[in-house]
Steps between C-alpha positions, in 0.01 A plus 500: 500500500210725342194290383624548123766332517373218711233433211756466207765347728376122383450593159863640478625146634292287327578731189896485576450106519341463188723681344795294638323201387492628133832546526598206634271319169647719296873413592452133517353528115787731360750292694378186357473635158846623516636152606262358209644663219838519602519130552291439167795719324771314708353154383463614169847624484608121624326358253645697272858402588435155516310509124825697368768217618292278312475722207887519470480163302321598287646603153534928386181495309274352735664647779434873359140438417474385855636777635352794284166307536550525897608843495217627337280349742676637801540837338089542506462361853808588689487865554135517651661183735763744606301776551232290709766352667684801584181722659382222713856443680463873515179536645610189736748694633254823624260226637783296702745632767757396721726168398193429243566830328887506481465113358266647251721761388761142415251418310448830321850563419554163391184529263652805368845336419283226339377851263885628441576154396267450219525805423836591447643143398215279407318724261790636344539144398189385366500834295828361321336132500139640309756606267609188398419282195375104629773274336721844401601642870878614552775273543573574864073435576581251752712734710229760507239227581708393819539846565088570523488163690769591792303882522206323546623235789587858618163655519370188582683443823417833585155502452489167719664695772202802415226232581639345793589828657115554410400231653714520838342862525143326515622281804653765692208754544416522867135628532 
């Protein structure tokens, strides 16, 4: 070996193992974050569920001032959720390999479906519901409430199964 390469020879390992151990910090943060928020929007999503079964006692009026009050709540802080949500599972998934990785991917797809479900039957919904008049909504209100409520035990369920598959990707990484 020429006397060059003998001289950088440690610096190139103990360069290569700081790296790794960046990476390996850097992984365990994303990961974590990624299990974070999608449990946060999991839980939120149960508590959700639980506050609409109460809410079906209530009468049209309040009900529908409920509702539109909640939706335009969710409609400020929902998308950056999904979006945060979304591009840490994705970044998890370039950090993690093996079992870890495919489990991830569960997650990501499930996260996803969580997206297509709001999207394409809960806010088509609410955009019919901020419609409404309080005390004035249509005759068959009840059937459309029940409706939102069954899409979102939908979501819901789904978004459980996001965090957990999050969560069993954390416990399966080998190094």
């Amino acid at each position: 070996m020429s006397p060059a390469v003998e001289v950088f020879l440690p610096f190139f390992h103990s360069t290569q193992e700081v790296l790794m151990a960046n990476l390996s910090v850097i992984r365990s943060v994303v990961v974590l974050l990624a299990i974070f928020v999608t449990g946060l929007l999991a839980g939120v999503m149960l508590g959700v569920g639980m506050e609409q079964q109460t809410a079906q006692k209530l009468p049209e009026a309040a009900w529908t001032l409920r509702q539109q009050a909640d939706d335009a709540l969710f409609r400020k802080v929902m998308p950056f959720t999904f979006i945060a949500m979304m591009l840490l599972l994705i970044a998890s998934i370039f950090l993690l390999h093996g079992r870890s990785r495919m489990v991830m991917v569960a997650a990501t797809v499930a996260a996803l479906a969580v997206i297509i479900v709001t999207a394409g039957w809960e806010v088509p919904i609410n955009n019919e519901i901020v419609k409404w008049t309080p005390g004035n909504a249509p005759a068959n209100w009840t059937s459309t409430r029940d409706k939102w409520l069954h899409n979102h035990w939908v979501r819901t369920w789904i978004g459980v199964l996001a965090f957990g598959c999050a969560l069993l990707s954390s416990l399966l990484i080998t190094d």
